[in-house]
C-alpha positions in Angstrom: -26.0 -263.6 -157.7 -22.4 -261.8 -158.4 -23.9 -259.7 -161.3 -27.2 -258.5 -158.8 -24.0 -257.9 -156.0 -22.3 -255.9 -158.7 -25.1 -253.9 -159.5 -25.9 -253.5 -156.0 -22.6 -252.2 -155.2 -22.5 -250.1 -158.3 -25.6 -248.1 -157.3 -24.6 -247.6 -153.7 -21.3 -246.1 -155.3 -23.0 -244.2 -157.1 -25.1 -243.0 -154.5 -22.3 -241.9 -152.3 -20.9 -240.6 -155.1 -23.8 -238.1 -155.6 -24.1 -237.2 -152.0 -20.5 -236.1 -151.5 -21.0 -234.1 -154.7 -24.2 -232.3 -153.2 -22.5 -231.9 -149.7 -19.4 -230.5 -151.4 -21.6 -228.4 -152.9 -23.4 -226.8 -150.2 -19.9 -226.0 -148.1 -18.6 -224.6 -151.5 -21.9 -222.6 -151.5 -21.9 -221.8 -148.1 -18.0 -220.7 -148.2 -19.1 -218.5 -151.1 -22.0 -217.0 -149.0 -20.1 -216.0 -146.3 -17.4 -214.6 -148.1 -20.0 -212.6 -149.7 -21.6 -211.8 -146.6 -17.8 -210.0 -144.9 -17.5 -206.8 -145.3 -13.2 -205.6 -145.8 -12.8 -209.4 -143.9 -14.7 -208.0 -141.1 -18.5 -209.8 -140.4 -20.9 -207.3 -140.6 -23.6 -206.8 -138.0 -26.7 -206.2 -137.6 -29.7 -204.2 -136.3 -27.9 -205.1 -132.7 -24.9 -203.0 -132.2 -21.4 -205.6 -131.9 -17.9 -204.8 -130.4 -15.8 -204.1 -133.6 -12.2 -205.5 -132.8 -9.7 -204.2 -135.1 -7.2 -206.6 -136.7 -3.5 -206.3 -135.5 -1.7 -203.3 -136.9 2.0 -205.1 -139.0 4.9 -202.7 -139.2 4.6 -203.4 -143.2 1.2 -201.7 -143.5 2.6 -198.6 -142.7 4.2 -196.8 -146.2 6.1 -193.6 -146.1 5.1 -191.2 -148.4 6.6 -189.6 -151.7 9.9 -191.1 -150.9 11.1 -190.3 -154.5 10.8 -186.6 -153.1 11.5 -187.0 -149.6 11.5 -183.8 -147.4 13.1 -184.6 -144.3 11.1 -180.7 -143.3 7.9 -182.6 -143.5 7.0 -186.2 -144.3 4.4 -188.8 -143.3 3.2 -192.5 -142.7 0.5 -193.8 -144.1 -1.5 -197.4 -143.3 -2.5 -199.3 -145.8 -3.9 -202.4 -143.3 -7.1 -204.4 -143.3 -8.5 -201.4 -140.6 -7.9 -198.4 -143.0 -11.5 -198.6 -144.1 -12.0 -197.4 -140.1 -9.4 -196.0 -139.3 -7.6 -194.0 -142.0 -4.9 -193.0 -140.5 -2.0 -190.2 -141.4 0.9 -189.5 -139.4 3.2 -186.5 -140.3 6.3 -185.5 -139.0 6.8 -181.6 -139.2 10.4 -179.9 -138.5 10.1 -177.0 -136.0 13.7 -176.0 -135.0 15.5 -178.5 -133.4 12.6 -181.4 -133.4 9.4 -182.6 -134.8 6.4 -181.7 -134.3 4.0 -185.6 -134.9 0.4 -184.8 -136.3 -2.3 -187.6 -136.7 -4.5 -186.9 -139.7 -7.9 -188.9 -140.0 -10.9 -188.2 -142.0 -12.0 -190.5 -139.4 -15.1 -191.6 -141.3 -16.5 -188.2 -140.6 -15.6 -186.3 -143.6 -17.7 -187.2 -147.2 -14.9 -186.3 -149.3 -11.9 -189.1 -148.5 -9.0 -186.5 -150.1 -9.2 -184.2 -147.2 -7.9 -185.4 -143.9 -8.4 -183.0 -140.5 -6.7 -182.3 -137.8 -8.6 -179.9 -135.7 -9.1 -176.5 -137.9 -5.9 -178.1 -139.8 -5.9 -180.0 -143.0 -4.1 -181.9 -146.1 -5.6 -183.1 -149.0 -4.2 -186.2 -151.7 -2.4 -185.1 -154.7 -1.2 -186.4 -157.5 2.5 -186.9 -155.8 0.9 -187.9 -152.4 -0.5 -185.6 -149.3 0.3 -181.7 -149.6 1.8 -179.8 -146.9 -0.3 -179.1 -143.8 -3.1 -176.5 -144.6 -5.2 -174.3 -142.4 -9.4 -173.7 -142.8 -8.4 -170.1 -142.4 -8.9 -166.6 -140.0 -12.5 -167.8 -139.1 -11.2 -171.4 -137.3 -8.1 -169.9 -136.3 -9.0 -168.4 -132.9 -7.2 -168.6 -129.4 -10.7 -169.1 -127.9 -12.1 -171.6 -129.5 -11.5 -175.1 -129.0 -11.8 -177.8 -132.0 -11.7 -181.5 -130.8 -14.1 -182.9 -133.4 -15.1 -181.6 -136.9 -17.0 -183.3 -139.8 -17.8 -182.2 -143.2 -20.6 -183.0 -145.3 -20.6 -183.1 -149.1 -21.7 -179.6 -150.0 -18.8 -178.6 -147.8 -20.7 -177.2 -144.2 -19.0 -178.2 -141.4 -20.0 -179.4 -137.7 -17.7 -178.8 -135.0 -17.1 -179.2 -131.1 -15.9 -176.1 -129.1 -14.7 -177.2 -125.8 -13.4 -174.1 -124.4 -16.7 -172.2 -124.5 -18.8 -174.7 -122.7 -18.9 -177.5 -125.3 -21.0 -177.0 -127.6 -21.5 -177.5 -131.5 -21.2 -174.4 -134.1 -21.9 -174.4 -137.9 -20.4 -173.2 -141.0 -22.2 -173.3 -144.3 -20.7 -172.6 -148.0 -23.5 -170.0 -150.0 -22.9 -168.3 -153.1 -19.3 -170.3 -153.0 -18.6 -168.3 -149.6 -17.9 -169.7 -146.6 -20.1 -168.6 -143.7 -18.7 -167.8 -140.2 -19.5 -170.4 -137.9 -22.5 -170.0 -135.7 -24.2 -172.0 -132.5 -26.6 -174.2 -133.7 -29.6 -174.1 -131.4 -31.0 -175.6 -128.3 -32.3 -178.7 -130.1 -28.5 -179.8 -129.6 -26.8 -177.4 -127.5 -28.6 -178.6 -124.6 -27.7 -180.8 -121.5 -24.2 -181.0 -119.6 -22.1 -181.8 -122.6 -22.3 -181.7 -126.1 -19.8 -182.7 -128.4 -18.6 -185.4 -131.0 -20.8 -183.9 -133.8 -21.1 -186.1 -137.3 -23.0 -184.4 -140.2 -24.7 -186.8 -142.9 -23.2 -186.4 -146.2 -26.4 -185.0 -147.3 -27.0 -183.0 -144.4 -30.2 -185.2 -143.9 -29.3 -185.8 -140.2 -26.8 -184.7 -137.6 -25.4 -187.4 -134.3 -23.8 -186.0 -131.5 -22.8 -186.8 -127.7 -24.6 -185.2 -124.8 -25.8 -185.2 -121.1 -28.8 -185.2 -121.0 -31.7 -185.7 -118.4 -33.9 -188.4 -120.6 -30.6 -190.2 -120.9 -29.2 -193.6 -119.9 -26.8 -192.5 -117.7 -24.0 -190.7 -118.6 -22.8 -189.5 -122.4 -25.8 -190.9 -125.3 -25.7 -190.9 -128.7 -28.3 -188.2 -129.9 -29.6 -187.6 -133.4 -31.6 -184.6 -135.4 -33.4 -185.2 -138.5 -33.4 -181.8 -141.0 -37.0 -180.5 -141.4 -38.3 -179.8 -144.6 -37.8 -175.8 -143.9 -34.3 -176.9 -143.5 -34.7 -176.4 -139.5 -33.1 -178.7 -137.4 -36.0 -181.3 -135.3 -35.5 -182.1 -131.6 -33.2 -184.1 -130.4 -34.1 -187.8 -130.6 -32.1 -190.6 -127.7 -30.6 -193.4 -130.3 -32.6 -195.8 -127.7 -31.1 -198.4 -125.3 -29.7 -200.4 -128.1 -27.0 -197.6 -129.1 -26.9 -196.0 -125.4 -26.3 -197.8 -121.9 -25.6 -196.2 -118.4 -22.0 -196.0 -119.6 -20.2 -193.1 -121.6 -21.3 -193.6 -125.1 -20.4 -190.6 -128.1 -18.1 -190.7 -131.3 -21.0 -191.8 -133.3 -20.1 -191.8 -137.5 -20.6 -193.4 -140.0 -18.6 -195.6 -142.5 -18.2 -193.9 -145.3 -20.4 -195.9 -147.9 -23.4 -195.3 -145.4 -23.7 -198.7 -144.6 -22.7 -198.9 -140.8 -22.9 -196.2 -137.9 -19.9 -196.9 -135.5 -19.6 -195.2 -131.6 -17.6 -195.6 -128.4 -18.4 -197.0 -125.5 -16.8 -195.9 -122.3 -16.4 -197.1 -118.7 -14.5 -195.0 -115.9 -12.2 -197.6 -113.6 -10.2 -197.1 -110.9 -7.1 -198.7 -109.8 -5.8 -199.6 -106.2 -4.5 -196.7 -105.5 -7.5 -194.8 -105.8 -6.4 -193.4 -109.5 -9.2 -193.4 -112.1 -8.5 -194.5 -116.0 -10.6 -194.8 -118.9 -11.4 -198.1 -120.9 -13.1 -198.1 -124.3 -14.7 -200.7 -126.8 -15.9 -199.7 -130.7 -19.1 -201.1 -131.3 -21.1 -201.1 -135.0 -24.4 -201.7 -136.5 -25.9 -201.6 -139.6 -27.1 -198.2 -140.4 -30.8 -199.2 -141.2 -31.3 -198.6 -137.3 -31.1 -194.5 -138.1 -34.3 -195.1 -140.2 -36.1 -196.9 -136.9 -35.2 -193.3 -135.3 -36.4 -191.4 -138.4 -39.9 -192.2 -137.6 -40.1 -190.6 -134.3 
């Protein structure tokens, strides 16, 4: 009776044994999966666009640069954090008489080449000893009467950008024959509606997002987006649909700089007791597969 108990026992142990094994198993496998599954310790979404929240900037991700070679005429900040993927962020500090003038510097997921940062029609690219001095795109983007808010930069080198102070709209500037072209309006397939701006070029100039007004919109600012036509024409301009867009302000549209997600602002106008109005915004992502849903159309 005591040797059958044993055995009985035994087995049970045995089978206990086994099943913590395979349980501790799974969460191992399922702790694997999921780390496999983050993307720079963010969760990724999906075809339904999520509020990205930004981890908490610490004062030690910022670095200051070339500090073996400080110039106290011009220096900078750079952050390192978790966020830099989105946000890539470079702060200089330039000496004009008796202050400094502070520049923000962010490729901003809108340029394809991640050595360049913009600033407007300014620029400064990564060296060998860290960023160079603060460089301009030349006579062409240096003009009084235009106004650059948003430029991006595919990887042949053309160039999208905003001009505010003539009406908001988008202008072009190609590279042929290793020249750089002068920037022209691009047509009425996106410089149409009340406002047009925030323009992001696909690396391979496949397809081009921007913000507008538009009458077929949702309410205010939508994403918008133009597939190139095989004569190298841009197609009409094509709502990103009611998953992207909302009655709200939405624009800013890019995309991460391995392809993988497209990222945009929404905006909501408030207004405070006093009858004063302010501006509230939220980053939202989604996976980047939705552009070829759009691509059909």
């Amino acid at each position: 009776m005591k040797n059958k108990l044993f055995k009985f026992l035994a087995l049970t142990f045995l089978i206990l044994l086994n099943a913590c094994k395979t349980e501790k198993s799974k969460v191992l496998k399922n702790d694997s999966s999921s780390k496999e599954k983050l993307y720079f310790g963010y969760k990724p979404p999906g075809l339904i666009p999520e509020v990205f929240i930004p981890k908490k900037n610490a004062s030690e991700n910022w670095k200051l640069g070339t500090t073996d070679s400080l110039d106290m005429k011009e220096f900078y900040f750079t952050y390192t954090g978790n966020n830099h993927f989105f946000n890539p962020v470079v702060i200089v500090y330039r000496q004009e008489e008796s202050y400094y003038r502070v520049n923000k510097y962010t490729f901003d997921a809108r340029s394809a080449n991640n050595n360049i940062l913009y600033s407007g029609h300014n620029y400064i690219e990564r060296t060998d000893s860290g960023w160079s001095k603060i460089k301009t795109l030349g006579p062409m983007f240096d003009r009084e009467d235009w106004g650059i808010m948003v430029l991006s930069v595919s990887s042949s080198g053309t160039i999208v950008f905003d001009d505010y102070k003539n009406g908001d709209v988008i202008r072009i500037s190609r590279i042929k024959n290793g020249i750089r072209e002068e920037p022209k309006l691009l047509g009425k397939e996106i410089n149409s509606g009340k406002w047009t701006a925030h323009p992001f070029i696909a690396p391979d100039e496949s397809f081009l997002i921007w913000g507008s007004e538009r009458e077929d919109g949702y309410g205010m600012s939508d994403n918008y987006i133009s597939f190139k036509q095989q004569d190298g024409s841009w197609g009409p301009a094509i709502n990103m649909g009611d998953k992207i867009n909302s009655e709200l302000v939405e624009n800013g549209a890019k995309l991460t700089p391995d392809g993988k997600y497209l990222l945009f602002s929404r905006s909501q106008e408030k207004t405070k007791e006093d009858g004063s109005t302010y501006w509230i915004s939220k980053k939202y992502w989604v996976d980047a597969k939705i552009i070829e849903t759009l691509k059909s159309k």
